[in-house]
N, C-alpha and C positions, 0 to 999 in steps of 0.2 A: 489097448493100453491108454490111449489118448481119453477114449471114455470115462477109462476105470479112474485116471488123475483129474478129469474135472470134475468128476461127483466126487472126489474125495476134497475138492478145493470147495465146491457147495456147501459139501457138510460141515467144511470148517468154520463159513458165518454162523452156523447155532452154537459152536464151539464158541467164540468169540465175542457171543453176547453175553453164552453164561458167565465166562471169563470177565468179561467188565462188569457185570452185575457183579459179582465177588469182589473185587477192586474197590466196586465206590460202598459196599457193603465197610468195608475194612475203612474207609475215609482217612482217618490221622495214622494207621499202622502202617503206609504204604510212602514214604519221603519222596518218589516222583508222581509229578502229575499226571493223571489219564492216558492224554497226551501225547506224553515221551514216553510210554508204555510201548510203543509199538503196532498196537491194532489200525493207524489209518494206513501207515505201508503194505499192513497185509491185507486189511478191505481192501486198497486201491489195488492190488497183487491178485488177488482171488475175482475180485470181478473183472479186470483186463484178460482170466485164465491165462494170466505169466506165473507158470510155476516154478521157476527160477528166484524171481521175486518173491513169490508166496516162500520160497523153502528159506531162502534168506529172513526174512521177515518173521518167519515164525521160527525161525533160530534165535534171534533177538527176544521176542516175547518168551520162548523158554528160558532165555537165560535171567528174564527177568521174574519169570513166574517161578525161580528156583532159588531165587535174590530174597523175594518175600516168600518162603513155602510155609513158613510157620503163622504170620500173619494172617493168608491165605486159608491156610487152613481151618484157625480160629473161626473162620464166617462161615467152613462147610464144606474148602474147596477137597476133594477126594484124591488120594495116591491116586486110585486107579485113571480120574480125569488129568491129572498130570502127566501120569504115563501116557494115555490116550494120544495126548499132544504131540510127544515125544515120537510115539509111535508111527502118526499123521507127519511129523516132518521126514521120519524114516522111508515113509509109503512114497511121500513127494519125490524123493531123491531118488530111490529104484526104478517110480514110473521115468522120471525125467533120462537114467540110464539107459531106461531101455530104448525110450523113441532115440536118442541120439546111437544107440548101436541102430537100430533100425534102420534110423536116417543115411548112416554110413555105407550099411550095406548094400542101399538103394540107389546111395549116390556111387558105389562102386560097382553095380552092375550096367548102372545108366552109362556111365565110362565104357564098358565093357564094351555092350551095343554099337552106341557112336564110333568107336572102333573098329568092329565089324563091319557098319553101314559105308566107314570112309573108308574099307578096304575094295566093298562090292564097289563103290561110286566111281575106285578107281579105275577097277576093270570095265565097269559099264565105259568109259570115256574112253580106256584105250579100245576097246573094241569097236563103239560109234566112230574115235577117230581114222581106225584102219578102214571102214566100212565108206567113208567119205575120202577117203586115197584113192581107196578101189575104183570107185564108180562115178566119181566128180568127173562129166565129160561124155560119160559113153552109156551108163543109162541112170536114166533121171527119175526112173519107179526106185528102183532099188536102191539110187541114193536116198528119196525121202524116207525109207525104213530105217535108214543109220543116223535120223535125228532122235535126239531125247524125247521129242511130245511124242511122236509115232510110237516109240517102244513103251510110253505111259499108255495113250490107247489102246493100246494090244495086251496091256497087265491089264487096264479099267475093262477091258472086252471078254478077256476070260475071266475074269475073278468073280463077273456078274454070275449067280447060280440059274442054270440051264442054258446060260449062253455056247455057244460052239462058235470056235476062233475061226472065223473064216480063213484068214490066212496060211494056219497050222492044222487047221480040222482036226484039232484037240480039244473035246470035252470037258471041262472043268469035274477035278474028283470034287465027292461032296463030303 
């Protein structure tokens, strides 16, 4: 979708030229200048690829290409390329819909996880901490297997593919 909204922001610079070439075509039929027409917010919108900006911006220029439609027209400008426009600020606003349901959903899974990760992290801690109760004192092998790096070793030991846990003499499935 991300794709599909910056080629539709591309396309819109040939939109944009034709649209000023019809403008300065029209010269006295048009009471504002170029200018305050609109098109450098949305050049500056479409080449940043801020479609937010772009959608705003070309909200603006339709309402001003609907301001002069008749004048406009007079130099050649086409319903259909009107509608065109209409249609490109429609397109912008659907794709910008969708990455933000996207965004959400991703930022609501990523919650999810973290979640999860802080619930394993707990157990992992209580279970290192009872592990260093046990054995702090009476044996000093078994304590070092109830530190955190030890127990990262022994996930980095099996997780290698064909490695065998010496500790566990558990295979890694593949």
């Amino acid at each position: 979708m991300t794709t599909r909204l910056y080629g539709t922001l591309d396309g819109l610079l040939e939109s944009v030229r034709h649209l000023t070439g019809y403008i300065k075509l029209a010269k006295s039929g048009i009471s504002i200048p170029l200018e305050d027409f609109g098109f450098t917010g949305l050049r500056t919108a479409i080449n940043a690829k801020d479609a937010e900006g772009a959608f705003k911006s070309l909200q603006f220029v339709n309402g001003n290409v609907a301001k002069f439609k008749e004048v406009l027209a007079a130099q050649g400008l086409s319903e259909e390329f009107m509608d065109g426009l209409i249609a490109t600020a429609a397109s912008i606003a659907a794709d910008k819909q969708l990455q933000f349901e996207y965004d959400t959903k991703a930022t609501a899974l990523l919650q999810s996880n973290v979640g999860g990760f802080n619930e394993l992290n707990a157990q992992l801690t209580e279970i290192l901490s009872v592990g260093k109760i046990l054995y702090t004192g009476k044996d000093s092998v078994k304590l070092k297997e109830y530190t955190f790096s030890e127990l990262l070793k022994k996930v980095h030991r099996t997780s290698k593919p064909g490695s065998d846990d010496a500790s566990t003499g558990i295979a890694p499935t593949k």
